[in-house]
PDB file with SEQRES, HELIX, SHEET and CRYST1 records, atoms N, CA, C and O in Angstrom:
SEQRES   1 A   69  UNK UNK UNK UNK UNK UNK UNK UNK UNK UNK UNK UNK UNK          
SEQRES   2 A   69  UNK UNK UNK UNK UNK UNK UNK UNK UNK UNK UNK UNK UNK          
SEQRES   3 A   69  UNK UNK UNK UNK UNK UNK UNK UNK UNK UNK UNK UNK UNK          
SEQRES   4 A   69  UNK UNK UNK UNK UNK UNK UNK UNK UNK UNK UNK UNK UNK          
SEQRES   5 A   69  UNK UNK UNK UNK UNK UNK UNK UNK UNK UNK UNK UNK UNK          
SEQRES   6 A   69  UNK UNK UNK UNK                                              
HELIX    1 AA1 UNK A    4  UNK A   10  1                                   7    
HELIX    2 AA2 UNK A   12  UNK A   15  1                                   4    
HELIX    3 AA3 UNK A   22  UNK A   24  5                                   3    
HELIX    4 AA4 UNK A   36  UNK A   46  1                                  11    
HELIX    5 AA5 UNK A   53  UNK A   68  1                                  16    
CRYST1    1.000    1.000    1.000  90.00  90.00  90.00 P 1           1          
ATOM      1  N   UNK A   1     -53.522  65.343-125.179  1.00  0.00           N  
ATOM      2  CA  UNK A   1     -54.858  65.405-125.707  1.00  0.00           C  
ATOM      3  C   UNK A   1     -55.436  66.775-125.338  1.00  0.00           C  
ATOM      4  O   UNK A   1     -55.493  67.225-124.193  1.00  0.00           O  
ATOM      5  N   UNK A   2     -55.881  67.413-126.517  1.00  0.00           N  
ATOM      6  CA  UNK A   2     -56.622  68.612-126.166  1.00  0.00           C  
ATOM      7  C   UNK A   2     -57.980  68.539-125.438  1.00  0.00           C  
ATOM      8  O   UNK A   2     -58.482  67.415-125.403  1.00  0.00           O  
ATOM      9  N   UNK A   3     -58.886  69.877-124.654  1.00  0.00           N  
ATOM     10  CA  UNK A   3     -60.092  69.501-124.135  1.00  0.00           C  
ATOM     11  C   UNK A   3     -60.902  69.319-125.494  1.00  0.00           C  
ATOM     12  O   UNK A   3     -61.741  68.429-125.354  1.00  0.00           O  
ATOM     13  N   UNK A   4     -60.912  69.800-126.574  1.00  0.00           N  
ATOM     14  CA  UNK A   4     -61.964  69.246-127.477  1.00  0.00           C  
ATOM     15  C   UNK A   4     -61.727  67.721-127.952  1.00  0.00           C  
ATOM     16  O   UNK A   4     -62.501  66.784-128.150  1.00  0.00           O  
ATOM     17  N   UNK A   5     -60.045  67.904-128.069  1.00  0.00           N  
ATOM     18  CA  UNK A   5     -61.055  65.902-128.755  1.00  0.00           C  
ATOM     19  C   UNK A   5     -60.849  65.348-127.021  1.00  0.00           C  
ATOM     20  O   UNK A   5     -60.615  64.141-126.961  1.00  0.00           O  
ATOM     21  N   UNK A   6     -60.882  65.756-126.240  1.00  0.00           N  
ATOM     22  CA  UNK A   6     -61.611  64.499-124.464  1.00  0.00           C  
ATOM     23  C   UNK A   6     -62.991  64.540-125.255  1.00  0.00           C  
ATOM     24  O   UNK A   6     -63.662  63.600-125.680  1.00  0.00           O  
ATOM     25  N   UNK A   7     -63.258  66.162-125.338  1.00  0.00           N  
ATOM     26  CA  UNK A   7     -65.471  66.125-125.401  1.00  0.00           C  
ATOM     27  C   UNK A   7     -65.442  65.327-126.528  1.00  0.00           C  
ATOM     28  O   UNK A   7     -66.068  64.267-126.535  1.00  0.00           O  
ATOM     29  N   UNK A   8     -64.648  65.778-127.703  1.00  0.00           N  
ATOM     30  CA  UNK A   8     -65.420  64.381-129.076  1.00  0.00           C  
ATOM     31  C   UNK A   8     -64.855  63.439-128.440  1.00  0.00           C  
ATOM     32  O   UNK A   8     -65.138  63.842-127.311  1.00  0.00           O  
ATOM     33  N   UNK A   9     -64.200  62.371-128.238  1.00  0.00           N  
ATOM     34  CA  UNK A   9     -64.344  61.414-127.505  1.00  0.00           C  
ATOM     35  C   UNK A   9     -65.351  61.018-126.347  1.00  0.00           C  
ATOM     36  O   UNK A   9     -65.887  59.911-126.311  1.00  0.00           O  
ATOM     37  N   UNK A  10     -65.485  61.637-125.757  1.00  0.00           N  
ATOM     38  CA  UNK A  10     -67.006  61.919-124.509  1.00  0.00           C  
ATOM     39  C   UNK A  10     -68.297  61.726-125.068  1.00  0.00           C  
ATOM     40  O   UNK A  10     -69.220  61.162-124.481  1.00  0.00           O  
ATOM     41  N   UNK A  11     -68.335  62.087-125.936  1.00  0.00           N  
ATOM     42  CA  UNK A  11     -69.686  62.116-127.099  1.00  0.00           C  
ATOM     43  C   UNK A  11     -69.455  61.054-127.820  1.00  0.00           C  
ATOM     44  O   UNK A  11     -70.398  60.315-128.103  1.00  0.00           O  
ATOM     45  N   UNK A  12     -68.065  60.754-128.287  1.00  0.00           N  
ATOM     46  CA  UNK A  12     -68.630  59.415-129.134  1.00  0.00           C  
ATOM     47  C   UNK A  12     -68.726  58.244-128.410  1.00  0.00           C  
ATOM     48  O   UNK A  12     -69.458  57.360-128.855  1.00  0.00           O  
ATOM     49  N   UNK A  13     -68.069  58.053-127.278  1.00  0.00           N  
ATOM     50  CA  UNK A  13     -68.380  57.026-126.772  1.00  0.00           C  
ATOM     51  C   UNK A  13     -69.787  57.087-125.546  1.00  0.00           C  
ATOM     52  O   UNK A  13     -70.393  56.174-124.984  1.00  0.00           O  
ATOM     53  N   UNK A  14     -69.893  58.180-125.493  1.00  0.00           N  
ATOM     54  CA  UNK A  14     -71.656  58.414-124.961  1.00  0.00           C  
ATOM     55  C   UNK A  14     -72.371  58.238-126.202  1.00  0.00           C  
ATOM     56  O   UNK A  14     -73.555  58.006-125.955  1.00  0.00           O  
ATOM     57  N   UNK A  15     -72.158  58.253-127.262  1.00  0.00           N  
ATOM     58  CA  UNK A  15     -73.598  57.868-128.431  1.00  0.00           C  
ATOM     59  C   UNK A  15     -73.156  56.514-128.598  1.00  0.00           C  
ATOM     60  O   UNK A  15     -74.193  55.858-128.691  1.00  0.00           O  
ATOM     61  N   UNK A  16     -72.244  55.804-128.678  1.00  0.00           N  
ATOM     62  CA  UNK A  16     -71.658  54.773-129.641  1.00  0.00           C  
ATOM     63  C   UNK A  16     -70.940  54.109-128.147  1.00  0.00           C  
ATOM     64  O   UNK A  16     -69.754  54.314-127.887  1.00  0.00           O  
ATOM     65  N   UNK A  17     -71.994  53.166-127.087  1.00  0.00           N  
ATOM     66  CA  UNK A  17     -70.818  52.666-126.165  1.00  0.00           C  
ATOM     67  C   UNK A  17     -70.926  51.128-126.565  1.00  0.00           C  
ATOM     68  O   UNK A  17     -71.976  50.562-126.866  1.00  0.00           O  
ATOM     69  N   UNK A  18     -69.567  50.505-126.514  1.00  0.00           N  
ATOM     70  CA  UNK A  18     -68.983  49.621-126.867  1.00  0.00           C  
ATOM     71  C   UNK A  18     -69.831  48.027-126.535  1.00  0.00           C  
ATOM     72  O   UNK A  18     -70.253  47.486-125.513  1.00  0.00           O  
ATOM     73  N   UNK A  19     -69.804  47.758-127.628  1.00  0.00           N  
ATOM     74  CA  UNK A  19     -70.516  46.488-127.664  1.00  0.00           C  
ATOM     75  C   UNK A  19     -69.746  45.182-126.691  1.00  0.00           C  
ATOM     76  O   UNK A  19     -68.584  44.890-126.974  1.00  0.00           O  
ATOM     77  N   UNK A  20     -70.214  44.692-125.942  1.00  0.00           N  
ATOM     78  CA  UNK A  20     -69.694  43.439-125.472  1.00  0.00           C  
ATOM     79  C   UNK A  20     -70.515  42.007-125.587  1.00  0.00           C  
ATOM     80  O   UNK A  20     -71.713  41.926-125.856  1.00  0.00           O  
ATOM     81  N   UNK A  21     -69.837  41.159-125.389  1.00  0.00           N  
ATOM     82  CA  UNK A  21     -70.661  39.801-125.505  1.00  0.00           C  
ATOM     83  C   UNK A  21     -70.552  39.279-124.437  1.00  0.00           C  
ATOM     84  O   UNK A  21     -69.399  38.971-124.136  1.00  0.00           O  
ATOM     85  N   UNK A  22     -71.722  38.936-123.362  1.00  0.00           N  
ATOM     86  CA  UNK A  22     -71.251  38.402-122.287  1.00  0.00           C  
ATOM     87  C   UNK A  22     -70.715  36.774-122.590  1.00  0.00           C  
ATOM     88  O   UNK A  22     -70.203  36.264-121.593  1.00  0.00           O  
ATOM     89  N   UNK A  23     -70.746  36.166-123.432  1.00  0.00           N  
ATOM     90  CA  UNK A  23     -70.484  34.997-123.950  1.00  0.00           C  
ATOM     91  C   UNK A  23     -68.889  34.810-123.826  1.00  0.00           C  
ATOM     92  O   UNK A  23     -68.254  33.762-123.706  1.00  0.00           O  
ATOM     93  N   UNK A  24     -68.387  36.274-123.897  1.00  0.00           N  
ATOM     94  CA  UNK A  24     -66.873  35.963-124.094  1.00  0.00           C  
ATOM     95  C   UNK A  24     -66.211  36.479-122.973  1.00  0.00           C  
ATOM     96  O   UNK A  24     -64.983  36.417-122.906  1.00  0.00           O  
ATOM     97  N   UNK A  25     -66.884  36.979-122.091  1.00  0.00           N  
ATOM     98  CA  UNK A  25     -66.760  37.416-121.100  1.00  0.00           C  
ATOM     99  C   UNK A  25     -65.272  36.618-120.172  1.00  0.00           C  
ATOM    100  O   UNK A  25     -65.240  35.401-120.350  1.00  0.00           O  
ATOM    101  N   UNK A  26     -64.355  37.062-119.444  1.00  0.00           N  
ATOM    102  CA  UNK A  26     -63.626  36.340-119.652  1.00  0.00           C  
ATOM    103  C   UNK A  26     -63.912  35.513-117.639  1.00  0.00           C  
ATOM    104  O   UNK A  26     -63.579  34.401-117.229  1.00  0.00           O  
ATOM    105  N   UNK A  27     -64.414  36.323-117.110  1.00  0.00           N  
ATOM    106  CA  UNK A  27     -65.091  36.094-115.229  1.00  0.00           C  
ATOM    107  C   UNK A  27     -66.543  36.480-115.635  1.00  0.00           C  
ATOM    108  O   UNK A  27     -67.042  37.428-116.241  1.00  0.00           O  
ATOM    109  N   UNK A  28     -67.061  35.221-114.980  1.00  0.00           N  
ATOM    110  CA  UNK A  28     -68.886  35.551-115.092  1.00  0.00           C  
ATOM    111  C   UNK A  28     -68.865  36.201-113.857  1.00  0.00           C  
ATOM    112  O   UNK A  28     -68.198  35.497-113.099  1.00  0.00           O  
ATOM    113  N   UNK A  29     -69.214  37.063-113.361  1.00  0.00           N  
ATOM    114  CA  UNK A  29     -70.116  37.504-112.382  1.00  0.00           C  
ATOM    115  C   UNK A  29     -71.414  37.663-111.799  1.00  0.00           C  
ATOM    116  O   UNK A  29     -71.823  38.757-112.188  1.00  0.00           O  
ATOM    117  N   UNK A  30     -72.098  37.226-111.206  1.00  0.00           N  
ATOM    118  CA  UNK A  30     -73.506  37.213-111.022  1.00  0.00           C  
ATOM    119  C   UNK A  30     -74.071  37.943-109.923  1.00  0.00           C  
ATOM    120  O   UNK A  30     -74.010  38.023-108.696  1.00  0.00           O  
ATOM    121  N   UNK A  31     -74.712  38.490-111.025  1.00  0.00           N  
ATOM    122  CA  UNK A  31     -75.088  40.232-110.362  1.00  0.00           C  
ATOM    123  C   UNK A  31     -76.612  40.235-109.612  1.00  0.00           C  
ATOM    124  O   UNK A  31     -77.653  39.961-110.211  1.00  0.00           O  
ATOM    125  N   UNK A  32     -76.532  40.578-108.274  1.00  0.00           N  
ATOM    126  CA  UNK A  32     -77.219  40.802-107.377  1.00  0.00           C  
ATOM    127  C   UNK A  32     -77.733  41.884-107.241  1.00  0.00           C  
ATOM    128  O   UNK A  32     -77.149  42.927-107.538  1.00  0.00           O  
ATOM    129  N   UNK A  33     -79.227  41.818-106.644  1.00  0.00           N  
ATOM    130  CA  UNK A  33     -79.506  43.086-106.153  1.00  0.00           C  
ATOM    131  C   UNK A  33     -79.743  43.722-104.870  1.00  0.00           C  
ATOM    132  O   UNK A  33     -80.502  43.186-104.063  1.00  0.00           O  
ATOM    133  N   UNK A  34     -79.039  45.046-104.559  1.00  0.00           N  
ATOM    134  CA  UNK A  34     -79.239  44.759-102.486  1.00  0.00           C  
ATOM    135  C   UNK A  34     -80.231  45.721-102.095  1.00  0.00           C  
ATOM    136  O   UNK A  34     -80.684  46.407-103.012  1.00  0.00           O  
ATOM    137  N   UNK A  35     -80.694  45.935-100.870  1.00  0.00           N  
ATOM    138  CA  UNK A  35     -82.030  47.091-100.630  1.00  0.00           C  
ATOM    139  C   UNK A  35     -80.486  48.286-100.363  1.00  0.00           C  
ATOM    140  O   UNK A  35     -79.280  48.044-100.401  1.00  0.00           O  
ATOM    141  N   UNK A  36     -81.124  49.357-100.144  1.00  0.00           N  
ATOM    142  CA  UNK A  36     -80.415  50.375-100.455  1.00  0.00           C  
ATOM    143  C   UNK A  36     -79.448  49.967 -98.313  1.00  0.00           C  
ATOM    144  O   UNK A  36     -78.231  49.942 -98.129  1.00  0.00           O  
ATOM    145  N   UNK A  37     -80.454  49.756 -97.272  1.00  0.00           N  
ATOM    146  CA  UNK A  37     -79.553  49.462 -96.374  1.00  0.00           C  
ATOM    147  C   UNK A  37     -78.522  48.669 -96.091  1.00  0.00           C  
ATOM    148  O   UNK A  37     -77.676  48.822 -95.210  1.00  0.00           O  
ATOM    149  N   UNK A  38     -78.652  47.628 -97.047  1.00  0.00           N  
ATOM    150  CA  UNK A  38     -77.798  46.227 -97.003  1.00  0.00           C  
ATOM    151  C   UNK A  38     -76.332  47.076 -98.301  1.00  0.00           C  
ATOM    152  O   UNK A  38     -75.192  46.614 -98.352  1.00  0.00           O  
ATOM    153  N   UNK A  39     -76.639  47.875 -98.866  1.00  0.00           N  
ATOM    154  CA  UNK A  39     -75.782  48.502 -99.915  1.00  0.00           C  
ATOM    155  C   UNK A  39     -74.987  49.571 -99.062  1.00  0.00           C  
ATOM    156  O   UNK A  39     -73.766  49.588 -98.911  1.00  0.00           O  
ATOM    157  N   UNK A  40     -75.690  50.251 -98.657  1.00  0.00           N  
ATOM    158  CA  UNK A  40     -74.838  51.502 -97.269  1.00  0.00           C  
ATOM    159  C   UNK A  40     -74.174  50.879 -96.332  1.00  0.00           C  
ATOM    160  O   UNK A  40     -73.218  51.482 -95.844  1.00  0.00           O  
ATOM    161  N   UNK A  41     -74.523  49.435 -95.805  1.00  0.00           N  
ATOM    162  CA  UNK A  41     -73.860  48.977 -94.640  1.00  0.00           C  
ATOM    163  C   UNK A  41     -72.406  48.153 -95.381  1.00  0.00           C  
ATOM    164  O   UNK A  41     -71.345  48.180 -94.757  1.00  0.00           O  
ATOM    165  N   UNK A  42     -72.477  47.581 -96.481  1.00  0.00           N  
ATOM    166  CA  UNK A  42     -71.183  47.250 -97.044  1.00  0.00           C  
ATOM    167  C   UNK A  42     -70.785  48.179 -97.330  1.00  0.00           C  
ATOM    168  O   UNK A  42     -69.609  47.816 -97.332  1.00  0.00           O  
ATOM    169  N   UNK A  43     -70.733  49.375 -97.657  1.00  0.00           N  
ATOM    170  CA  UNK A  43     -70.050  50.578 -98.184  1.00  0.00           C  
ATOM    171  C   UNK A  43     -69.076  51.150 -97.044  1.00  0.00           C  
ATOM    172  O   UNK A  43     -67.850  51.193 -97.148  1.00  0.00           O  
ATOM    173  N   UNK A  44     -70.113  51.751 -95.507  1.00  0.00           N  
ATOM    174  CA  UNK A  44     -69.145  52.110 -94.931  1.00  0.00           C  
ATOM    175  C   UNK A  44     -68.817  51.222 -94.149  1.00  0.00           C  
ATOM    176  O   UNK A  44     -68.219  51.643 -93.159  1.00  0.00           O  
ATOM    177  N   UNK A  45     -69.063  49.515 -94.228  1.00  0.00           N  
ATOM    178  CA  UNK A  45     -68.457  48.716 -93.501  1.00  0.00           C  
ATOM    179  C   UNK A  45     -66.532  49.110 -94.711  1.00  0.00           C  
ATOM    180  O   UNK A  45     -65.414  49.446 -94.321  1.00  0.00           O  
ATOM    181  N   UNK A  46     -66.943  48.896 -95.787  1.00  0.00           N  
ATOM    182  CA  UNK A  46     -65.538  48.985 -96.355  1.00  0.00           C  
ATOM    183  C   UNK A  46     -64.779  49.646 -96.186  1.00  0.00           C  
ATOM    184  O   UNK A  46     -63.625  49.319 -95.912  1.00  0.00           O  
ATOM    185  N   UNK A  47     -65.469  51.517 -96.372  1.00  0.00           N  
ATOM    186  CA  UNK A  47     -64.520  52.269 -96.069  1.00  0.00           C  
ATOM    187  C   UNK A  47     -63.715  52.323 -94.386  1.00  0.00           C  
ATOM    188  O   UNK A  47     -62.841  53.106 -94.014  1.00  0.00           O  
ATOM    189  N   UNK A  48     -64.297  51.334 -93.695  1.00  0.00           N  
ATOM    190  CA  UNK A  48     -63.729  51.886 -92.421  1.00  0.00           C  
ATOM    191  C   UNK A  48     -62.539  50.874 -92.152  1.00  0.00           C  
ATOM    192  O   UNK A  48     -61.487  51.220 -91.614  1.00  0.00           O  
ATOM    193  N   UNK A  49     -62.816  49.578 -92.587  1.00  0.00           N  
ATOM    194  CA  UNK A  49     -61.831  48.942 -92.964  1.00  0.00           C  
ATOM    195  C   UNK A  49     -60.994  48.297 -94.285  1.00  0.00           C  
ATOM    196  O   UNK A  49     -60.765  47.125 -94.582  1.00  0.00           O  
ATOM    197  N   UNK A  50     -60.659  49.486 -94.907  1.00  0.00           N  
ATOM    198  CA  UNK A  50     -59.832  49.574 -96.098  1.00  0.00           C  
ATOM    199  C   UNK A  50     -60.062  48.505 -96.845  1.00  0.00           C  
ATOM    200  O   UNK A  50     -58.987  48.228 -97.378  1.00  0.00           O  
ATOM    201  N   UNK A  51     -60.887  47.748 -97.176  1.00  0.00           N  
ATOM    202  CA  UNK A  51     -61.356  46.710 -97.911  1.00  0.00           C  
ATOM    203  C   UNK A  51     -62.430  46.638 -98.916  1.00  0.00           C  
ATOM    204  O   UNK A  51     -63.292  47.510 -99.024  1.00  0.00           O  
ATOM    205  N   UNK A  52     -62.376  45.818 -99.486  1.00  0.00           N  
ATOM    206  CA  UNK A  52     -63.613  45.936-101.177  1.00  0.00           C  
ATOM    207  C   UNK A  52     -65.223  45.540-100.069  1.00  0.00           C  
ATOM    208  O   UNK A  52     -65.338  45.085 -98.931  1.00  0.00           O  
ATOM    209  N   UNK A  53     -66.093  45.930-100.972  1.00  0.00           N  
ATOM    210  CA  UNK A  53     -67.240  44.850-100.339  1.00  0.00           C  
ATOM    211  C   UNK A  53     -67.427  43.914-100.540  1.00  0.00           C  
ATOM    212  O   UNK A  53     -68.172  43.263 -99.808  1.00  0.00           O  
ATOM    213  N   UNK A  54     -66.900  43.434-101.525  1.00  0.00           N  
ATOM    214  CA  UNK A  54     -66.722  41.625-102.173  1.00  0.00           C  
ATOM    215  C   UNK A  54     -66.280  41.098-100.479  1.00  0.00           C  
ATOM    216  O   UNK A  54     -66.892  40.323 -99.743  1.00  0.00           O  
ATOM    217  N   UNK A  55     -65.048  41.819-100.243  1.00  0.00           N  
ATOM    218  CA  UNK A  55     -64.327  41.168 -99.343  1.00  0.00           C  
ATOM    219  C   UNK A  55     -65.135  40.721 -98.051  1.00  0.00           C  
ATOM    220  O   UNK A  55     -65.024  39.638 -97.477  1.00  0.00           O  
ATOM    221  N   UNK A  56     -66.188  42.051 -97.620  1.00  0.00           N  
ATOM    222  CA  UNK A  56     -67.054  41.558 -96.364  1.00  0.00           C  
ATOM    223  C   UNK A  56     -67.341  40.925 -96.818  1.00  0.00           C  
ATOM    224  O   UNK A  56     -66.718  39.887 -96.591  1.00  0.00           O  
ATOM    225  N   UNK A  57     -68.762  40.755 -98.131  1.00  0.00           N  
ATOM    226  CA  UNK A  57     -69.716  39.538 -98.360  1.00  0.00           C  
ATOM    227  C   UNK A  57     -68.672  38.426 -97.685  1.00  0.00           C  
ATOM    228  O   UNK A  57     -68.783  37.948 -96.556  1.00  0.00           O  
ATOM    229  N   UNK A  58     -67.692  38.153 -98.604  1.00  0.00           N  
ATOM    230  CA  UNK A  58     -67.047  36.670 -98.467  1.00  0.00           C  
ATOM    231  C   UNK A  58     -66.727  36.456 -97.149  1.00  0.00           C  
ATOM    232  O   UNK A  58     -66.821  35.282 -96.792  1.00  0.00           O  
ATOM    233  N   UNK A  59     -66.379  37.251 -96.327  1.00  0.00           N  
ATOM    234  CA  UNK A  59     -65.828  37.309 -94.862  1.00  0.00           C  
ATOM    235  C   UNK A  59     -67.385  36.399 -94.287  1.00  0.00           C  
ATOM    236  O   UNK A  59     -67.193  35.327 -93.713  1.00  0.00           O  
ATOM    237  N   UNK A  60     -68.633  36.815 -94.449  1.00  0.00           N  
ATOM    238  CA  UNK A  60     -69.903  37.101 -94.228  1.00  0.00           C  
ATOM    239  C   UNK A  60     -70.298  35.448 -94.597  1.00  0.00           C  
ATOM    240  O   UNK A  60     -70.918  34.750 -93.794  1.00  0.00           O  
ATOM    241  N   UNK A  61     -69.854  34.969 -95.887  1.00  0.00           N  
ATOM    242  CA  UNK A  61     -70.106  33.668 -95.976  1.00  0.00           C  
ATOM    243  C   UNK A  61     -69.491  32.753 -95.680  1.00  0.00           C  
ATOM    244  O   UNK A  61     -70.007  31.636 -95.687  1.00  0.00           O  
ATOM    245  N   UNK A  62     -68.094  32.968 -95.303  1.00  0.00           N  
ATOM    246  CA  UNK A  62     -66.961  31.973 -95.099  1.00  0.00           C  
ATOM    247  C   UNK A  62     -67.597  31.862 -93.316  1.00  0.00           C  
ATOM    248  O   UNK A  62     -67.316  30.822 -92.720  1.00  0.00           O  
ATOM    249  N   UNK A  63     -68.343  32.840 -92.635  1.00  0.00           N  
ATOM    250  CA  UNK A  63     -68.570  32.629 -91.545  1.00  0.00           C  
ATOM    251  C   UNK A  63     -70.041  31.792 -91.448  1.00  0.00           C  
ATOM    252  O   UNK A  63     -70.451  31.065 -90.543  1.00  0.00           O  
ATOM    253  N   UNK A  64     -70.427  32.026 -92.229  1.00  0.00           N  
ATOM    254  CA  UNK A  64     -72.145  30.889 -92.098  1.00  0.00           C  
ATOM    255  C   UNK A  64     -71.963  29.611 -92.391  1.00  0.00           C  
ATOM    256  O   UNK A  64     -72.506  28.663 -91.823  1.00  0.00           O  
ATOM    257  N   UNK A  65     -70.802  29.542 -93.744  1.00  0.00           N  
ATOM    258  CA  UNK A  65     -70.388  28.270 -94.021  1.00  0.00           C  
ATOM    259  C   UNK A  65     -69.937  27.609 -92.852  1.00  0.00           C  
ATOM    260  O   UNK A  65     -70.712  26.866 -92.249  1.00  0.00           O  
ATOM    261  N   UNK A  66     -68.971  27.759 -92.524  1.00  0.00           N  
ATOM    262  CA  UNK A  66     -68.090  27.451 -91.168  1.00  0.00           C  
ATOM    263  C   UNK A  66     -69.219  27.327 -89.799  1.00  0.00           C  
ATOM    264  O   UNK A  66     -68.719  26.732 -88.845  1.00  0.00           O  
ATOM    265  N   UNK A  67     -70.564  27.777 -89.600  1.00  0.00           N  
ATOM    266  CA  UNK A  67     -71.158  27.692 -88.469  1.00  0.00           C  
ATOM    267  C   UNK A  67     -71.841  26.348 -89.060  1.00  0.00           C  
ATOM    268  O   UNK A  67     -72.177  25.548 -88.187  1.00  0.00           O  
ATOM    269  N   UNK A  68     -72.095  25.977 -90.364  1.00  0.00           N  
ATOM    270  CA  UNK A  68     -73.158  24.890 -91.003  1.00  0.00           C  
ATOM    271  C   UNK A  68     -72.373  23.486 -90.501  1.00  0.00           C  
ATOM    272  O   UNK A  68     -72.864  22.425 -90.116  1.00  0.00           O  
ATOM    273  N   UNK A  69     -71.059  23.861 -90.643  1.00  0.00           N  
ATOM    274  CA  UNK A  69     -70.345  22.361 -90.565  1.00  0.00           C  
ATOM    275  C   UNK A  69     -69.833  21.819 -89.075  1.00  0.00           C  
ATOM    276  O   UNK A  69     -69.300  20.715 -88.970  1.00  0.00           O  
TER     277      UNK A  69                                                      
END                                                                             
């Protein structure tokens, strides 16, 4: 691929971005919102241990769950 059609491609899919249906979606996800400290502390909690932040959260709930019962 040449650098001009990357940019026409770059441009068309920056004017024209792709329609989705969350209906068909194939994993719902349910999207949260965090304060910017609760967002920095999963970040470099991840990077320090090579892991997603999904992974703390869940670490994070599998431990509250487990204190409830």
């Amino acid at each position: 691929m040449t650098e001009e059609e990357a940019f026409a491609l770059d441009k068309y899919y920056t004017d024209n971005p792709p329609k989705v249906d969350p209906a068909k979606a194939r994993i719902r996800i349910p999207m949260i919102r965090l304060d910017d400290v609760t967002a920095k502390y999963l970040y470099e909690k991840a990077l320090s241990s090579n892991r997603t932040p999904a992974d703390i959260v869940s670490d994070m709930v599998q431990k509250e769950l487990a204190k409830a019962v």
